[in-house]
C-alpha positions in Angstrom: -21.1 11.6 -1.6 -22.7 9.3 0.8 -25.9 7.9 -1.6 -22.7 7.6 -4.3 -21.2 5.4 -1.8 -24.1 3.3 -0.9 -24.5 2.8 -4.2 -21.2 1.4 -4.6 -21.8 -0.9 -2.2 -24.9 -2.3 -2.6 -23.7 -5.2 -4.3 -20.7 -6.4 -2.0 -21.4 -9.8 -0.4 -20.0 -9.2 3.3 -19.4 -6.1 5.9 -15.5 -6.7 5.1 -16.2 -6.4 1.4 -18.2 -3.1 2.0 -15.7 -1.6 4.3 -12.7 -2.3 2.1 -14.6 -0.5 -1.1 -15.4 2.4 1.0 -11.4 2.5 2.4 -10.5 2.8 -1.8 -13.0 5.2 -2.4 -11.4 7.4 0.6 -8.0 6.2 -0.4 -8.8 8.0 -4.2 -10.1 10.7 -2.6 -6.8 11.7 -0.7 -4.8 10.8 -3.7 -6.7 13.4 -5.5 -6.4 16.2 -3.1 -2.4 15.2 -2.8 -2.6 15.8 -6.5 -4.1 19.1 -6.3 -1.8 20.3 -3.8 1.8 19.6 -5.8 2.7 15.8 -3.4 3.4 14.8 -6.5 6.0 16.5 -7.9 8.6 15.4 -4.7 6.1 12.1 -3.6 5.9 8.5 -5.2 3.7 5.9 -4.6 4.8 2.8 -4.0 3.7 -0.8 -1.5 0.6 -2.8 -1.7 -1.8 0.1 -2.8 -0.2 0.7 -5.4 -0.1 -2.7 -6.9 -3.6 -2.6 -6.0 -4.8 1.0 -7.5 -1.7 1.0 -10.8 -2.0 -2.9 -11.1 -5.7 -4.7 -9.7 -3.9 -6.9 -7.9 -6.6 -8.5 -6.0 -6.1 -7.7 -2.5 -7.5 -4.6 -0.7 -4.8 -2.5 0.8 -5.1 0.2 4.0 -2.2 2.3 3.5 -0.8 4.7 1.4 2.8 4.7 1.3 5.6 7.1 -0.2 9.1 7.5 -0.7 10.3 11.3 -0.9 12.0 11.1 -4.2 12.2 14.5 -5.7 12.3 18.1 -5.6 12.4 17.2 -1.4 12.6 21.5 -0.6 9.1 21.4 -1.9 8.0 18.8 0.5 5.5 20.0 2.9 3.6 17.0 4.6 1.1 19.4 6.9 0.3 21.3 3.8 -0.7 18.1 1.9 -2.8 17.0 5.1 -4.7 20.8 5.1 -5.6 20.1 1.7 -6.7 16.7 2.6 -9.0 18.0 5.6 -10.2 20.5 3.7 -11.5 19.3 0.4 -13.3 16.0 2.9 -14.3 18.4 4.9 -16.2 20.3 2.1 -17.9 17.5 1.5 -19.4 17.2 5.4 -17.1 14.3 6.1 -15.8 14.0 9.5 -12.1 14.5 9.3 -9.5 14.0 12.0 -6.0 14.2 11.6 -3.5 12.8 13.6 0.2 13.5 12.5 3.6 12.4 13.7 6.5 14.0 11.8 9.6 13.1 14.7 11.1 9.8 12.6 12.4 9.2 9.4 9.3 8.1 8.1 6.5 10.9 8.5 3.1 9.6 9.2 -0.8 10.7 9.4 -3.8 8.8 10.3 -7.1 10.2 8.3 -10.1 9.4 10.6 -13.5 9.3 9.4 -15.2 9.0 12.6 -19.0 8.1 12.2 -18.9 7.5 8.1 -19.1 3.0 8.5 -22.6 4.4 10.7 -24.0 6.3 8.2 -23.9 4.3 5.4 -25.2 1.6 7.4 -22.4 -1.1 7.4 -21.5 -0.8 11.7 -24.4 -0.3 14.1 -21.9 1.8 15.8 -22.1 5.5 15.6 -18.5 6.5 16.6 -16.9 3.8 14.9 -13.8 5.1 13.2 -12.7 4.5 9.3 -8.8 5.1 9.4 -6.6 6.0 6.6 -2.7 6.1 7.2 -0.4 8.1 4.7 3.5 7.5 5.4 6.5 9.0 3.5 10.0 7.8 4.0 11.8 11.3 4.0 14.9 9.7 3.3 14.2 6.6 0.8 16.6 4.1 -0.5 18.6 5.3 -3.4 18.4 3.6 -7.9 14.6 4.0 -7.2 12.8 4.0 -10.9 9.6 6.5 -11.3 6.8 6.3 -13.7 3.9 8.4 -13.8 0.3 6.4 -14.3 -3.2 8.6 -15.1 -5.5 6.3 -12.8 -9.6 6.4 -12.9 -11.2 5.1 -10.4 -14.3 6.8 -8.5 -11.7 9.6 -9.2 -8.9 10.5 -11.9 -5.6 11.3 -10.6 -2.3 11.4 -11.8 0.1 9.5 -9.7 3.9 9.4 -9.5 5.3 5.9 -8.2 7.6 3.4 -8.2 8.2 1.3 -11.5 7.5 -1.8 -11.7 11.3 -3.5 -11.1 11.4 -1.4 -7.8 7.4 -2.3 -6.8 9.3 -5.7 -6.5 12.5 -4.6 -5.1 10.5 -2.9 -2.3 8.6 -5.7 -1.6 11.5 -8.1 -1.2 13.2 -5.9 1.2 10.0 -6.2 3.5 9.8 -10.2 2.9 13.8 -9.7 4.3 13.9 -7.6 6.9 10.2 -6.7 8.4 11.2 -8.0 11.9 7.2 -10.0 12.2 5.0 -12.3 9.5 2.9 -10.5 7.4 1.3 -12.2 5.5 0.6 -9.7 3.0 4.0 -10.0 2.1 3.9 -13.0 0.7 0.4 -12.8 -0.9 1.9 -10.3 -2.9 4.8 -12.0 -4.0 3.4 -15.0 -5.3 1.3 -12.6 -6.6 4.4 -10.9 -8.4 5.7 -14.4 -9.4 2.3 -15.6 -11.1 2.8 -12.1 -13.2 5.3 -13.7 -16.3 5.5 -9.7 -18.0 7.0 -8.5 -14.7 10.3 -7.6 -14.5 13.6 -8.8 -12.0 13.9 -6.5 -8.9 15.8 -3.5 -8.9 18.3 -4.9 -7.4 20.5 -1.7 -6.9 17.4 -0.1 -5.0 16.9 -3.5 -3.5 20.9 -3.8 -1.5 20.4 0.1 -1.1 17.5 -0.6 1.3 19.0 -3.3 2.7 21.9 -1.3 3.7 20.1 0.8 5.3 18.7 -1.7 7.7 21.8 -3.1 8.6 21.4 -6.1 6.4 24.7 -8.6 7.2 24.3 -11.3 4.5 26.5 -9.5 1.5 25.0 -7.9 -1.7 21.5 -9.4 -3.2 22.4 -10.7 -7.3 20.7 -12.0 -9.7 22.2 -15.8 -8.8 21.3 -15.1 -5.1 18.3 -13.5 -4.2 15.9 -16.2 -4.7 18.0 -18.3 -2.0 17.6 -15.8 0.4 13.8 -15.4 -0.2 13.1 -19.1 0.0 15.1 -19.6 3.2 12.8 -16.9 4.4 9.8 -19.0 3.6 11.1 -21.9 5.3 10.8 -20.0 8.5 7.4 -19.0 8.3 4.1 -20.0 10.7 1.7 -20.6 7.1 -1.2 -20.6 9.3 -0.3 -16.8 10.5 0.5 -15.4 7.1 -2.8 -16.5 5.3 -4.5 -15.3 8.5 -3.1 -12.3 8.3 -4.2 -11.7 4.7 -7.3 -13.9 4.1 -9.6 -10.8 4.9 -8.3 -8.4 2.5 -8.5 -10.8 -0.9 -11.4 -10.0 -2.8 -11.8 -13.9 -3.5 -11.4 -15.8 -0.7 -11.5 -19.2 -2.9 -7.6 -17.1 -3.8 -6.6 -19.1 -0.4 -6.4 -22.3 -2.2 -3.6 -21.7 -4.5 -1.8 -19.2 -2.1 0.6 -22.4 -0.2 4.0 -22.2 0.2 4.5 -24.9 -1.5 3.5 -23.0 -4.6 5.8 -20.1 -3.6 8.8 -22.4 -3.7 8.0 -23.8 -6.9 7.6 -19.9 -8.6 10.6 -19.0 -7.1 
């Protein structure tokens, strides 16, 4: 697959461009051999790859992220990451895998050790492409599921969150991550600037925030916007759009993303 790739990359304008198509080629390819090996009968996607791969919103994304939502006795996350290793490996990638399966949250990182090399983005042989998978073995409850057929270098099937718990996910990270990323917020004005998409579950939404210990009483409909913006006003601006500046695929995007414009969405 390598002259495919350089040929999908031939006309990106930077390094970070070419590095973040070849991250959601890899990213299809792992979704595909998830596929093949049942994840997605008890696995959903959900987080900013999904809005990314289900939605184009236009921000490159590095991890894929999953809440175990059915069937959970079929659930077998070293089988899924055999599979992985195995159909790459078919293909003469390089493929380490480094799992950690003692928390909650189950997690993998898919190294491609060498690849950035030889398609001639790094002039550093042993530089490492990384790919992390998590799955929240125990997700919040009222989650909503749709299933999406997705083609992209690749067609998969995927399983994920719907689109009123996308944004309920999302707002529970904007609460409760405990530092600024500024991904976050891209991604909600992003969901604000979207007039089709629908309120936040908020059942899944005080669900998750229960689970983290949140103190402030139950998110509503009259309510949650007050608690979103009062998070805004606490923000460093300059550390959230340096945080995401280098994965949005136009960085003339950085003149509308203010807070200012957040506020007035909200």
């Amino acid at each position: 697959m390598i002259p495919y790739l350089k040929a999908q990359i031939a006309a990106a304008l930077t390094p970070e461009a070419q590095r973040a198509i070849v991250r959601e080629y890899l990213q299809m390819r792992v979704l595909q051999s998830l596929q093949s090996s049942g994840a997605m009968i008890p696995l959903a996607l959900h987080g900013g790859t999904a809005l990314r791969l289900l939605h184009r919103m236009p921000r490159y994304s590095e991890d894929l992220d999953f809440a175990l939502e059915r069937q959970a006795q079929q659930y077998n996350f070293r089988q899924y990451l055999s599979a992985i290793q195995r159909d790459l490996a078919a293909e003469t990638y390089n493929v380490e895998i480094k799992v950690n399966e003692r928390h909650v949250v189950h997690s993998a990182f898919i190294r491609f050790r060498g690849l950035f090399h030889q398609l001639g983005i790094s002039p550093h042989e042993t530089e490492v492409l990384a790919i992390k998978i998590e799955v929240d073995t125990n997700p919040p409850a009222h989650a909503g599921l749709d299933t999406t057929f997705v083609q992209q270098h690749v067609s998969v099937n995927l399983q994920h969150h719907d689109q009123a718990s996308l944004f309920a996910g999302k707002l529970h990270a904007i609460l409760q991550r405990e530092y600024v990323k500024g991904r976050d917020w891209y991604d909600l004005y992003w969901y604000l600037n979207q007039p089709q998409w629908p309120a936040p579950n908020l059942e899944m939404l005080n669900s998750a925030l229960a689970q983290s210990n949140w103190q402030k009483g139950a998110l509503t409909t009259e309510n949650w916007r007050k608690h979103v913006l009062g998070r805004l006003a606490q923000l460093d601006w300059g550390q959230v759009v340096e945080d995401v500046q280098r994965f949005l695929m136009k960085q003339e995007d950085l003149l509308n993303f203010k807070a200012e414009a957040i506020e007035r969405l909200i």
